[in-house]
N, C-alpha and C positions, 0 to 999 in steps of 0.2 A: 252309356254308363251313368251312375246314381250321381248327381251333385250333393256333396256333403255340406260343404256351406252355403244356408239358405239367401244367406244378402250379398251373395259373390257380387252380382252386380253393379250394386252401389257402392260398396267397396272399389273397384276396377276403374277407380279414376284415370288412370295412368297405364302404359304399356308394362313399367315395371310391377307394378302392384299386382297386373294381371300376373304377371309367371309368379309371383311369392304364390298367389291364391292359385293357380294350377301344383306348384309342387308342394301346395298342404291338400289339395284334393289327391294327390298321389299316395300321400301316407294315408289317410283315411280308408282310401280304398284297399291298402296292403294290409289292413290290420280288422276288416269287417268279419265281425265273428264266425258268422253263416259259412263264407265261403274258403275261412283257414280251414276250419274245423273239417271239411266236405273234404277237402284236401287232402287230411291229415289221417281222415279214417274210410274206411272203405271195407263194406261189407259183399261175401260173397258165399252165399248162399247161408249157413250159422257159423260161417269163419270170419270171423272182425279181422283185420288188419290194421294196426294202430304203429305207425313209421315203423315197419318193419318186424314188430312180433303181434303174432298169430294168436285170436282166441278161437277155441270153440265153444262158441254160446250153445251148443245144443249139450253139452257137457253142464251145465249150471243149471240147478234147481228153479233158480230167480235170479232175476235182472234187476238192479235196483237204482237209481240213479239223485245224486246230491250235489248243489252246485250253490254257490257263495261268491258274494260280488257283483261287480257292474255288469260282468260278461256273463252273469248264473243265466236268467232267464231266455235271451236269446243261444248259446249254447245247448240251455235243455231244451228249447225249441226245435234247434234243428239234431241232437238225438235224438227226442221221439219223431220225426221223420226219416232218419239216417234208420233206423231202430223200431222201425214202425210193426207193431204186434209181437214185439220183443220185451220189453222194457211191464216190467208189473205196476211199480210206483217209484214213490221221489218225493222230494221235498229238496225246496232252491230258494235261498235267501237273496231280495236284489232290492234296489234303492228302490224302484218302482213297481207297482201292478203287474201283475202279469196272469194272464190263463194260458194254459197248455192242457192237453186231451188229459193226461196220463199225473202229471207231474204237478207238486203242488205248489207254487210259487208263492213265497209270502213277501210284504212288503219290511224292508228294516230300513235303518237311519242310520247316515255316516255325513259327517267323518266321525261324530262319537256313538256312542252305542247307547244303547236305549231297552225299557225295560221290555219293548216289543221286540227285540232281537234276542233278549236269553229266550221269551215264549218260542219266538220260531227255531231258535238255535234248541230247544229241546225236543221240539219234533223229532230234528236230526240223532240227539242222543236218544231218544228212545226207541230210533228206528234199527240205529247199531245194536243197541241190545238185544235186536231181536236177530240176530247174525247166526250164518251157518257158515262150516268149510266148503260149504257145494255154491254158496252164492257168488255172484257178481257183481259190487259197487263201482259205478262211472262215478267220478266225482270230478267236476266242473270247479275250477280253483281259480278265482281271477281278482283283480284291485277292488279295492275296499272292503274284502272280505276278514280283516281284520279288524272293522268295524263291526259290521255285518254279524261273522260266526263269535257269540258271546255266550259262555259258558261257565261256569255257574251264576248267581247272581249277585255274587261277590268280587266276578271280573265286569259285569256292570261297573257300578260303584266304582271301582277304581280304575278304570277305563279311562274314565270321563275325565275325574280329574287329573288322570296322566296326560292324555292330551291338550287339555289347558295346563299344565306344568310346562310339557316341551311345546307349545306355541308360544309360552312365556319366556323358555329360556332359549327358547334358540336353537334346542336338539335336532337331531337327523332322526330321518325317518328309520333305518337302518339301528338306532339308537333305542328308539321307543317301541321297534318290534323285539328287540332283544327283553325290555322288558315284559311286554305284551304276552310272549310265551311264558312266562315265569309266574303272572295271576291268571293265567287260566286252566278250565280244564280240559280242555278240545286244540288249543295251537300248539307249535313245535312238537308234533307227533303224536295228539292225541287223541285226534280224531283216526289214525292209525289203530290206536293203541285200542280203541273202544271196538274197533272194527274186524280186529283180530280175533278168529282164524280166516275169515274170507277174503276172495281176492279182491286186488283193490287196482283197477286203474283210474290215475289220477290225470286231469286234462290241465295242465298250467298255463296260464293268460297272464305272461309276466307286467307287471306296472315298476319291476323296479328296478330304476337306472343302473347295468351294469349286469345284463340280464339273471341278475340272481333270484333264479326261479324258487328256491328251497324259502326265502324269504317271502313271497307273496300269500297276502292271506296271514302271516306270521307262521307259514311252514305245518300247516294241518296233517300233512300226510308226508313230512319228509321227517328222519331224523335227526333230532337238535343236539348237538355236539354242547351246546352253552352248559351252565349251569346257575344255577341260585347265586353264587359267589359274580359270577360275571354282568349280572344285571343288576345285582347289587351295586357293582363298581358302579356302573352309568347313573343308578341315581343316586352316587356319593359324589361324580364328576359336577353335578351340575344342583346337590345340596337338596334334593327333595327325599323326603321323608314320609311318614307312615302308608307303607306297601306291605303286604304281608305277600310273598313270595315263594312259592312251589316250585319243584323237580319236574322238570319234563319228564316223559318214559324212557331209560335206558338199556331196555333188554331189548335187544336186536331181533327178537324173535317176531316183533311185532313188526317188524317189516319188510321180512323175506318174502311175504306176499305182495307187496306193495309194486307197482310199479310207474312212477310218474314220468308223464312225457310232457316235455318244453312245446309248447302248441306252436306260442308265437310272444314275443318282446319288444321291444322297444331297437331293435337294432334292425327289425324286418322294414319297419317305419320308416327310419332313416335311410336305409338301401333304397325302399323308395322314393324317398324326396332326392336321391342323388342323383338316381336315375334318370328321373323327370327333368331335373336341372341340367342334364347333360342333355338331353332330346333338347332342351329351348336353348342351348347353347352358352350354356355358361360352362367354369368348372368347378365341381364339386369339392368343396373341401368340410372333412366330419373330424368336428374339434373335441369331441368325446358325448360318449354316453349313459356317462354317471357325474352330473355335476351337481353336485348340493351347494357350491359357493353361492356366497351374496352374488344376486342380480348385476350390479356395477362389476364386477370380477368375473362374471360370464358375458359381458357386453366386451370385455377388455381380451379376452381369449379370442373370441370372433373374432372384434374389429383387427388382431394384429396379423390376421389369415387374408385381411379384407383386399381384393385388389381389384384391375377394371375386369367386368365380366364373369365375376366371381361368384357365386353361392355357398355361404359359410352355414354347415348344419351345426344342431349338437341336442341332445336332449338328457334330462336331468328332472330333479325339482329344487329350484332356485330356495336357499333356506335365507329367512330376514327374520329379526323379533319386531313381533305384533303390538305395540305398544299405543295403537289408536283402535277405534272403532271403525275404518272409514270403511268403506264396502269396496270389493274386488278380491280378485287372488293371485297367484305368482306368476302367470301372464300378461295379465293386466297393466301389474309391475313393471314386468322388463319391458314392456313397450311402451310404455310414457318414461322409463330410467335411460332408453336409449334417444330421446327427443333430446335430450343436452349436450348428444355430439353427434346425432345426425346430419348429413349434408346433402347435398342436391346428387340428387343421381344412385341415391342407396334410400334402402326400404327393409323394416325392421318386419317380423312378422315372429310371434310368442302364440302358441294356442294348445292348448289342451286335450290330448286322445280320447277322453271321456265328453269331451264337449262340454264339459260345467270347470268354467276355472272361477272356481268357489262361487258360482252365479248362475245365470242364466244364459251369461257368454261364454265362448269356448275359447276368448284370447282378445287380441289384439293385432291389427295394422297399423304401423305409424312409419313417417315423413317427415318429408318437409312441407308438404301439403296440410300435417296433423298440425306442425309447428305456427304454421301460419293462420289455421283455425282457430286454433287456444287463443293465438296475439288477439285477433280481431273480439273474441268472448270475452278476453282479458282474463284468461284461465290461464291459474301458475303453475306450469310445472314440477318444480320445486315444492309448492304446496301441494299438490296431490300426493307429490311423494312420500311428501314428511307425514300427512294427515293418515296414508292410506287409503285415501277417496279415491282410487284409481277410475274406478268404474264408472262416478258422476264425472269425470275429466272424459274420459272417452266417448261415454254417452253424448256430452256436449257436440265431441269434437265430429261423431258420427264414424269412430274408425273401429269401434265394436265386431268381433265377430260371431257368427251364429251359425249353429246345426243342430241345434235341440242334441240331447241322448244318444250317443254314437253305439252305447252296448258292447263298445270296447274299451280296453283302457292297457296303454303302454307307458305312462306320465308323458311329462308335458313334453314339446318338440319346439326348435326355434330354428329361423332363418334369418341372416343377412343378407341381403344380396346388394348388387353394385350392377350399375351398366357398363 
């Protein structure tokens, strides 16, 4: 089987350290885009089977396929193998490079959006325009594709600085897509909306805790119940001002074609890390899967699950205000936040599905092993925390972890464990 973190080794100082790093290779492996997907669709002979309902692709004029997000290009990769001398073209927006035979992958930038994301995102709107009732749109829907899919270029613009408002004030991500569909003209149903009359199957890669699939991506292809008045409220909650804010699409019609299937989320993940910690002998306990609290509030839910022999899951994205510069992200965090009351014989483990917790790392391991590193560097705790320098603390401490680019993204995942 694939090893997904590359310095498992050095990491593995310890018997317990090993099973944290065995049951974050369990999740990795439940959520690898390639082989959900292989799973999930199954072609036989021009009959797709997608969990349960039946296309006839020899019934469609064109095949077309559009994907957005961490999970765009490896997805489109393996449709056009899944789909091989099927598929006409495409256009897939993803954080990095990609070539595929068929499909044309462009490079964009998250977590804000950038003036090269409206050029690629209008590929896609020009490709919908060129739509029939006889065609077939795959659309590949996965995390960060709310970055990523930006449409016109006036949700540029205020993208950006939406995102540094709610990094400032402390908002939910759940909070900030609600606005997100409201300045543009492609999310909460509007890349729907463009794509209408043809059919549309939608492939969802959920990233967001609590598997709310309609929200990923800020809901391209589902329809948005919100309105202008409701995202209005959010940024009257939290006192930010000049947004100029649009109507989703409301007439239902634009989505009796539509059909979105849940691929896979953040709770497949979890099922896996439970499972794996039940093979090594502990007992699993999953303390939720939508937590947005501060870091210290999700250490405090674990540790009161915490007993001997134990493995406490949960996954979430830990929300804090960013009030420093220091470099890291919400992994990083709760794994030097849990060195102030870890104890001998328990091991903290915070990492990231996408493999970049806002870095080049995909999280953190910490101990008392960590705690005794830091003493001897004379590395504060407390000051990393406060600074936000999580990542020069761990870096120091050597308890960093890595797998480059996973191509998936479920948000972040954590484990306590105890002997």
């Amino acid at each position: 089987m694939k090893t997904w973190i590359t310095n498992s080794k050095a990491l593995s100082t310890n018997a317990l350290r090993a099973d944290a790093l065995s049951i974050a290779e369990a999740a990795y492996a439940a959520i690898d885009t390639d082989t959900v997907l292989r799973s999930c669709l199954v072609l036989t002979g021009s009959s797709l089977s997608v969990q349960g309902k039946t296309y006839d692709l020899a019934k469609f004029s064109r095949i077309r396929v559009i994907g957005f997000g961490k999970a765009s290009c490896k997805a489109v990769h393996t449709l056009e193998s899944l789909l091989s001398g099927r598929i006409s073209d495409g256009v897939a927006i993803d954080i990095h490079a990609g070539v595929c035979d068929i499909v044309s992958v462009e490079k964009g930038t998250h977590p804000k959006p950038s003036l090269e994301n409206v050029v690629a995102t209008e590929k896609i709107v020009n490709m919908a325009k060129e739509k029939s009732d006889d065609e077939l749109y795959i659309v590949a829907v996965s995390g960060g594709g709310s970055s990523l899919l930006c449409w016109p270029k006036s949700e540029y613009e205020q993208g950006r600085r939406l995102y540094d408002d709610f990094v400032r004030v402390g908002g939910t991500i759940d909070e900030m897509d609600m606005v997100r569909k409201h300045i543009s003209g492609i999310k909460g149903g509007g890349l729907a909306a463009l794509l209408y009359p043809a059919t549309v199957i939608g492939l969802v890669f959920c990233d967001v805790p609590g598997d709310y699939f309609e929200y990923v991506a800020s809901g391209p292809t589902y329809y948005d119940a919100s309105t202008v008045a409701d995202a209005q409220a959010v940024l009257d909650k939290y006192s930010l001002n000049g947004y100029a804010l649009n109507e989703t699409p409301k007439d239902k019609k634009f989505f009796e074609r539509v059909c979105n299937v849940k691929i896979i989320s953040n709770t497949v993940a979890l099922d896996a890390m439970a499972a794996e910690a039940h093979r090594l002998g502990y007992k699993p306990v999953n303390v939720g899967k939508s937590l947005y609290e501060h870091p210290a509030e999700l250490l405090k839910r674990m540790r009161r699950e915490l007993g001997d022999k134990t493995a406490v899951i949960a996954g979430g994205e830990p929300s804090y205000i960013v009030n420093h510069k220091g470099k890291g992200g919400r992994c990083q965090y709760v794994a030097v936040q849990a060195l102030e009351d870890i104890k001998d014989g328990e091991v903290m483990l915070a990492f990231a599905s996408d493999g970049m917790d806002n870095s080049d790392s995909a999280g953190a391991i910490s101990d008392m092993e960590s705690v005794a590193k830091a003493k001897a560097k004379g590395l504060s705790i407390d000051g990393a925390i406060e600074s936000l320098n999580t990542y020069g603390f761990l870096q120091s401490t050597g308890d960093m972890l890595y797998t480059g680019a996973t191509d998936a993204n479920v948000s972040d995942l954590f484990l306590m464990l105890k002997k």
